[in-house]
C-alpha positions in Angstrom: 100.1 52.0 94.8 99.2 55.6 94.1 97.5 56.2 90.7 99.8 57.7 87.8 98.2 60.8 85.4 100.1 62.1 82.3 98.3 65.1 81.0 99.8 68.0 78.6 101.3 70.0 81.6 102.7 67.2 83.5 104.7 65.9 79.9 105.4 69.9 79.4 106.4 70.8 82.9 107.5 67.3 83.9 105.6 66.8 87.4 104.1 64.1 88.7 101.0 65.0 89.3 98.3 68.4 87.4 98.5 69.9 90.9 99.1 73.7 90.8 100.6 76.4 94.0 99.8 79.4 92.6 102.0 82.2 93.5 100.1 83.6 96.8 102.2 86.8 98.6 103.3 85.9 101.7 102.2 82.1 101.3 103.8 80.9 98.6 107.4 80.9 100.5 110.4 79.0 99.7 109.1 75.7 102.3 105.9 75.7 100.8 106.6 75.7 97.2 109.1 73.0 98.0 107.1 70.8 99.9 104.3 71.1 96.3 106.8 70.0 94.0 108.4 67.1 96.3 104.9 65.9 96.1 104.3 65.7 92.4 102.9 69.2 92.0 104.3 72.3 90.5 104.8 75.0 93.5 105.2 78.3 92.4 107.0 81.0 94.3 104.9 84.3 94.7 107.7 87.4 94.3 105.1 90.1 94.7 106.7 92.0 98.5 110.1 90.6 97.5 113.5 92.4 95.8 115.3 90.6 93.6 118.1 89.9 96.1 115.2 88.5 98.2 113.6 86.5 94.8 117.1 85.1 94.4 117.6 83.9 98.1 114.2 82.2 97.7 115.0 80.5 94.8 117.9 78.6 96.2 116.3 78.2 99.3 113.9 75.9 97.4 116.5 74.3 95.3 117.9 73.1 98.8 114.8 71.3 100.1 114.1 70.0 97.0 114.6 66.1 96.8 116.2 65.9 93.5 117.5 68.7 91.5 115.7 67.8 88.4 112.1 68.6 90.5 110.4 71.4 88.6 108.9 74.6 90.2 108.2 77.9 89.5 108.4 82.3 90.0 105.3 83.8 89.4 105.4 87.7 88.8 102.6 90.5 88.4 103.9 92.6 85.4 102.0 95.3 86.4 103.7 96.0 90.1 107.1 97.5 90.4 110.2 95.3 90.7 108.6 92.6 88.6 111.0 92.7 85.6 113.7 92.8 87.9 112.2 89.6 89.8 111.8 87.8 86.4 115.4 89.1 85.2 116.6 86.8 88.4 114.1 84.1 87.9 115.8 84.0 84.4 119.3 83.9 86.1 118.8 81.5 88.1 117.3 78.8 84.8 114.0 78.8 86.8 111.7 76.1 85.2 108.7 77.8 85.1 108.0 81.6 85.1 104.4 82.7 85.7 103.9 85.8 84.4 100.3 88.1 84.8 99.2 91.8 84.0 101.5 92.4 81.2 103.6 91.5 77.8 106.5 89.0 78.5 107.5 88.2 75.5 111.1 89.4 76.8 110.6 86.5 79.7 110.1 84.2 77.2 112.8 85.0 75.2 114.8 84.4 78.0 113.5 81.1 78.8 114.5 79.8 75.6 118.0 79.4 76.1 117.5 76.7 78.8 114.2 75.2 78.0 112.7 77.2 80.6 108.4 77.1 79.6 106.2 80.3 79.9 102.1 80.0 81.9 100.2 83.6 81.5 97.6 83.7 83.8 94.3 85.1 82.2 91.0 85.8 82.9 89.1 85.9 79.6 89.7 85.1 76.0 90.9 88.6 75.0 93.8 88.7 77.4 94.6 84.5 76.2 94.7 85.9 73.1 97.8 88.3 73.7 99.4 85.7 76.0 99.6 83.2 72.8 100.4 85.7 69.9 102.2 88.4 71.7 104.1 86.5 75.1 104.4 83.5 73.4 102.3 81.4 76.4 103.8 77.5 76.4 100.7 77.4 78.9 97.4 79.2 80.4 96.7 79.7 83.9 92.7 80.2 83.3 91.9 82.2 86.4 87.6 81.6 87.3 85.4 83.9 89.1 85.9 81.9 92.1 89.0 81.9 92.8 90.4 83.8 95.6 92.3 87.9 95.1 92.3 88.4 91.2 89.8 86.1 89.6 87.7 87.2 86.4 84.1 88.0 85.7 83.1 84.4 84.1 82.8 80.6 86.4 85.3 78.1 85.6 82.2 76.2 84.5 82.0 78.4 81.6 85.4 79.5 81.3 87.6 76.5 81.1 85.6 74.5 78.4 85.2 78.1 76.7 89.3 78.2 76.6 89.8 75.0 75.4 87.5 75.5 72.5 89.5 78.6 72.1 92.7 77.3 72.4 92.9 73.5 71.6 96.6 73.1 70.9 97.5 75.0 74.6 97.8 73.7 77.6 95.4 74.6 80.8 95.8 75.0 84.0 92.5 75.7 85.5 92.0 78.1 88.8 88.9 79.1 90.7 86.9 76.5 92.8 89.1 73.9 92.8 90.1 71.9 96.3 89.7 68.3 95.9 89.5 65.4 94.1 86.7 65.7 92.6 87.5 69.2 91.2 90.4 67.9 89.6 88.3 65.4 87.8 85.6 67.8 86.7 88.5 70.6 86.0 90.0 67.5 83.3 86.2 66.7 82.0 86.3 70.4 81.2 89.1 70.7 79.1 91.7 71.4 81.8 95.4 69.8 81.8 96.0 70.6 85.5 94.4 72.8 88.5 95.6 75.4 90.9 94.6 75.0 94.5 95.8 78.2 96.0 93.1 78.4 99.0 93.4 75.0 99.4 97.4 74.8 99.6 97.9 77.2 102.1 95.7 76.0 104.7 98.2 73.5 105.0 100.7 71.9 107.5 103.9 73.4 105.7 101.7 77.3 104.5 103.1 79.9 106.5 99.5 81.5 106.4 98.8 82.6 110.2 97.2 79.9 112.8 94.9 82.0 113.2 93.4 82.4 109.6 93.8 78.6 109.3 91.9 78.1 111.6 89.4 80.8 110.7 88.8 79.4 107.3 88.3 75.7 108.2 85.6 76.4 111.2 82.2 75.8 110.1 81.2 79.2 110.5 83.7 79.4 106.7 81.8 78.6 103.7 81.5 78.7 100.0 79.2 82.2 100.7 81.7 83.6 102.9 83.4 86.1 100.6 83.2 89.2 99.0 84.5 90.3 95.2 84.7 93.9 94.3 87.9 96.2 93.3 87.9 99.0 96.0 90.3 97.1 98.4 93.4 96.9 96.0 92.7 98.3 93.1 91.9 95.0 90.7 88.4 92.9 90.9 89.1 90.5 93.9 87.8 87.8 96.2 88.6 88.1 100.3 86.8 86.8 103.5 83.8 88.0 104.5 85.0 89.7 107.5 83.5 93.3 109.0 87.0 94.9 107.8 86.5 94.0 104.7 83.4 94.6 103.8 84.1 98.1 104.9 87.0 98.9 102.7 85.1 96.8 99.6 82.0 99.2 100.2 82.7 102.4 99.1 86.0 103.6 96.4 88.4 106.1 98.7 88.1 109.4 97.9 90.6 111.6 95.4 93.3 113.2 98.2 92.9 109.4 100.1 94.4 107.8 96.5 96.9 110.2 95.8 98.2 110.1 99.4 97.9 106.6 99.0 99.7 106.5 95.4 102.5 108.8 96.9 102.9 106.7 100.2 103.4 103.2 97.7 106.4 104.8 96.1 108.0 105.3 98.8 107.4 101.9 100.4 108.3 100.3 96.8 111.2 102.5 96.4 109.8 104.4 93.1 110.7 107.6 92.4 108.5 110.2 93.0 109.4 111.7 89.6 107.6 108.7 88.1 104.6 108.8 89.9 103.2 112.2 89.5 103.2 111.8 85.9 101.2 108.5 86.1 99.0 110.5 87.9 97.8 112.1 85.3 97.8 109.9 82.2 97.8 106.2 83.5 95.0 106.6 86.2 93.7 103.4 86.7 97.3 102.2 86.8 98.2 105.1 89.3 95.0 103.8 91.3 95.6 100.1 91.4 99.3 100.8 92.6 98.1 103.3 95.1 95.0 100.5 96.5 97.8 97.9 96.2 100.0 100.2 98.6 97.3 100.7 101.0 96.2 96.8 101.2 99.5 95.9 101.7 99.5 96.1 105.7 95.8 95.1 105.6 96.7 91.8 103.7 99.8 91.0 106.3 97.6 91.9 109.2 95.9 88.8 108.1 97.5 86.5 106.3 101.1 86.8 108.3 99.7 88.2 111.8 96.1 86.4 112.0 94.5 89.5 113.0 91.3 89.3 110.9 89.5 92.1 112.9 92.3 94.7 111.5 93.3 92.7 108.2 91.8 91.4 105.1 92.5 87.6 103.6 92.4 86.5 100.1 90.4 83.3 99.8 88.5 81.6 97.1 85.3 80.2 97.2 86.3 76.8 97.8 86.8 77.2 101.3 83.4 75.5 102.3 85.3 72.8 101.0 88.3 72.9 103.6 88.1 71.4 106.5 91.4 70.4 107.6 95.0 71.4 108.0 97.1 68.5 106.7 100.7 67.9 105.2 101.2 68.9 101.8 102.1 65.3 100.5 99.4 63.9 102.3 96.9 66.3 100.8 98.1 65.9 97.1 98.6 61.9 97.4 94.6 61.9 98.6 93.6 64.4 95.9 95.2 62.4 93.1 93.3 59.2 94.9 89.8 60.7 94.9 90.3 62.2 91.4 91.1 58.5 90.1 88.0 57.4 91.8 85.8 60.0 90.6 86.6 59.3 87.1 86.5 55.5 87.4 83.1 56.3 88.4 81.9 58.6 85.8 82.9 56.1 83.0 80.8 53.6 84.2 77.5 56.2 83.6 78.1 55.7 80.1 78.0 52.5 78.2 78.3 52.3 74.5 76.7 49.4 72.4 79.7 48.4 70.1 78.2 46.9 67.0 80.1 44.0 65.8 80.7 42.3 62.3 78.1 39.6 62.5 75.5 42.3 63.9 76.0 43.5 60.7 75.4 40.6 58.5 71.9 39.7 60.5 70.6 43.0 60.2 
């Protein structure tokens, strides 16, 4: 008999089980999110290279292989990137669950979500941006996003941050991200003040992931470990974590020069269908926008070239530190069912560390 857990985002989001698929571009697919949430997790579909007629297929696609209709997942979207508000607008439509929403206001999303009891995470990085997500988005939920996690984490350890957060922010639920790939992570991320973890890295080296062979492979060879990354901002624009590969640590050495990032910022509109009238202006008063768009164009057919193709000598692959922690390619519910089993046991064992000397009445009286 598998153990049971009831934290605040299970009751909130009503899964089985505080195991988070973050939305991952070209990973977190339609099969894969599926396959989390027929588990007992919440899988979360990553909309970041799709339209919103491609968002909308996806969607249904995973209502299909779900195994009851009442199974909860999710649509993550990146505020920041263009066709992001129309990929939540069809999230919205469709009376998604759960909308994950990072890098911008959505307090429109969640004024959307409203009318069917739809719930709200913000993804954050640091107390500042938590803040907004609460007051101003109106955040049922936090995805707390670590230093170690793979692409976009934050400056502090989910040592520090989680425990920091839910000092912070006692009454909201978190979902903690960054380091997390077993068992025992989901145990320590719970002792920390956590409701739930993500497991991106983890859940796509997986049976049903449609990461490349290849990569898989790649990342759970011995040769892979927890000191096998790099973190820096010149490969897309934003702070982020990727494999330690020769590629990569070319393109994180050295920012591209001026005509390089407006060629770049010029050759993303046109890819993302942008007008060009839009752009130019950006240019010139929202540079660091202008840059992370154009660095997010530009790492586009690097990111593909590894995580869809396998080619790791050309491409460049998102992955948290908790890769020297995988070791195997298994099947989703397998994975999750021996996650929530070592978690149980963890904690089992931690309680018996402590033993408190319970005083009783007669005690009393003697003394």
């Amino acid at each position: 008999m598998h153990p049971t857990v009831s934290t605040r985002i299970t009751r909130l989001l009503g899964c089985r089980y505080p195991v988070v698929l973050p939305g991952m571009s070209w990973i977190s697919q339609a099969p894969l999110v599926a396959a989390v949430s027929n588990a007992g997790g919440l899988g979360i579909l990553a909309t970041g290279p799709l339209s919103a007629s491609e968002t909308r297929d996806q969607i249904r696609q995973i209502r299909q292989n779900l195994a009851s209709p009442d199974i909860p997942f999710g649509v993550g979207v990146t505020l920041l990137m263009p066709g992001a508000e129309e990929n939540a607008q069809v999230a919205l439509e469709e009376q998604v669950p759960v909308i994950n929403t990072s890098l911008g206001k959505a307090r429109w999303i969640r004024d959307g979500l409203e009318s069917y009891d739809g719930k709200l995470i913000c993804t954050v990085t640091n107390r500042h941006h938590a803040q907004v997500a609460v007051d101003q988005s109106g955040a049922d939920a936090l995805m707390v996003t670590g230093h170690e996690a793979a692409a976009h984490g934050g400056d502090v350890t989910s040592l520090v941050l989680i425990p920091a957060m839910a000092e912070q922010f006692p009454d909201v639920p978190l979902v903690a991200a960054g380091g997390f790939a077993n068992g025992r992570g989901l145990a320590a991320a719970l002792s920390l003040g956590a409701d739930a973890v993500a497991m991106g890295s983890r859940l796509a080296v997986t049976q049903q992931s449609p990461l490349a062979q290849a990569t898989k492979q790649v990342i759970t060879t011995s040769q892979s470990n927890e000191s096998n990354t790099i973190y820096g901002s010149n490969f897309d624009g934003i702070p982020a974590r990727v494999l330690a590969t020769p590629e990569a640590q070319k393109l994180m050495r050295n920012r591209p020069w001026l005509p390089t990032i407006l060629y770049r910022a010029l050759d993303a509109a046109v890819q993302l269908n942008i007008p060009l009238w839009k752009v130019i202006p950006g240019l010139m008063t929202q540079w660091d926008k202008m840059f992370a768009v154009a660095q997010f164009g530009a790492a586009t057919h690097k990111l593909t070239k590894a995580t869809v193709e396998g080619d790791l000598k050309q491409g460049v692959q998102f992955i948290g530190q908790s890769q020297g922690l995988i070791h195997d390619i298994p099947h989703v519910d397998d994975l999750i069912q021996s996650i929530i089993e070592e978690a149980s046991e963890a904690s089992l064992q931690q309680a018996t560390l402590f033993q408190h000397d319970v005083e009783t009445d007669s005690d009393q009286r003697r003394a």
